[in-house]
C-alpha positions, 0 to 999 in steps of 0.5 A, a space after each residue: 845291285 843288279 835290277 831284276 827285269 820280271 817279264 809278264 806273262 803273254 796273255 792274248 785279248 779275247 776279243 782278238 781272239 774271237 776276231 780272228 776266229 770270225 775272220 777265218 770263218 768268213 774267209 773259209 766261207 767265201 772261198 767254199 762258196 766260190 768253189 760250189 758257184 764255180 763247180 756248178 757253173 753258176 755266173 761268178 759275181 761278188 753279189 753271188 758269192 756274198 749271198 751264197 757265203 751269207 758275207 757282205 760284198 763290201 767285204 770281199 772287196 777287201 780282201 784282195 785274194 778272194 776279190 782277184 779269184 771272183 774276177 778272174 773266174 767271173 771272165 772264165 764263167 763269162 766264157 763258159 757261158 759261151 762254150 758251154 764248159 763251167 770254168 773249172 772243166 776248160 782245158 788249158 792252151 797247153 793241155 789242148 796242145 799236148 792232146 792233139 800231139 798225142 792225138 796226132 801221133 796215134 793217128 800216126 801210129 793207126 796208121 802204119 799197122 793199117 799200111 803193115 796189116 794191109 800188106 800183110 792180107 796182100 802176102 796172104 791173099 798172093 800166098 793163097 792164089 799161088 797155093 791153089 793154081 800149083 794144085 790145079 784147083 784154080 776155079 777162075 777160067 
């Protein structure tokens, strides 16, 4: 006689559930809080983020994420204090790279249609005295 296996069905812990519900909440919290420090400039601590996020710090040290963005942007806000430049608006070595080739090349181009306008008022100019001493009303002498 075969034996009947009966599974029971999957029930979740509460309790588990909640946890979670919290942990996500708190992570979400964290990382806003981040967000708004960074966005207003404002010196990058975990002391500053757990106040501003209403968490403990001992908290964001566990979680490794979090904790490796508040010290990375706490080094950018470092600098930004410096320069003046909040973190989240200072331009990267490859974006300062690619304005000044595009900066340069501009330049290039403002240049040429100067060197080509410059000829042509030249043509112009030369067109005109030739004009005025074929009818004699050349003025000069």
């Amino acid at each position: 006689m075969a034996q009947e296996t009966r599974q029971l069905p999957v029930r979740t812990d509460p309790l588990s559930e909640a946890a979670a519900r919290r942990h996500q909440l708190t992570r979400s919290r964290a990382v806003q809080a981040l967000r708004e420090l960074d966005r207003t400039g404002t010196t990058i601590t975990f002391a500053a983020v757990a106040q501003a996020a209403g968490i403990s710090r001992s908290w964001l040290y566990t979680q490794p994420d979090i904790a490796g963005q508040i010290r990375r942007l706490r080094a950018q806000t470092a600098n930004a204090t410096r320069t003046g430049v909040p973190a989240n608006q200072q331009a990267t070595d490859a974006s300062l790279r690619a304005r000044l080739s595009a900066a340069l090349e501009r330049n290039r181009q403002l240049a040429d249609d100067n060197a080509r306008l410059r000829r042509q008022l030249a043509r112009a100019l030369g067109d005109q005295r030739s004009a005025r001493t074929r009818s004699g009303n050349d003025s000069e002498g």
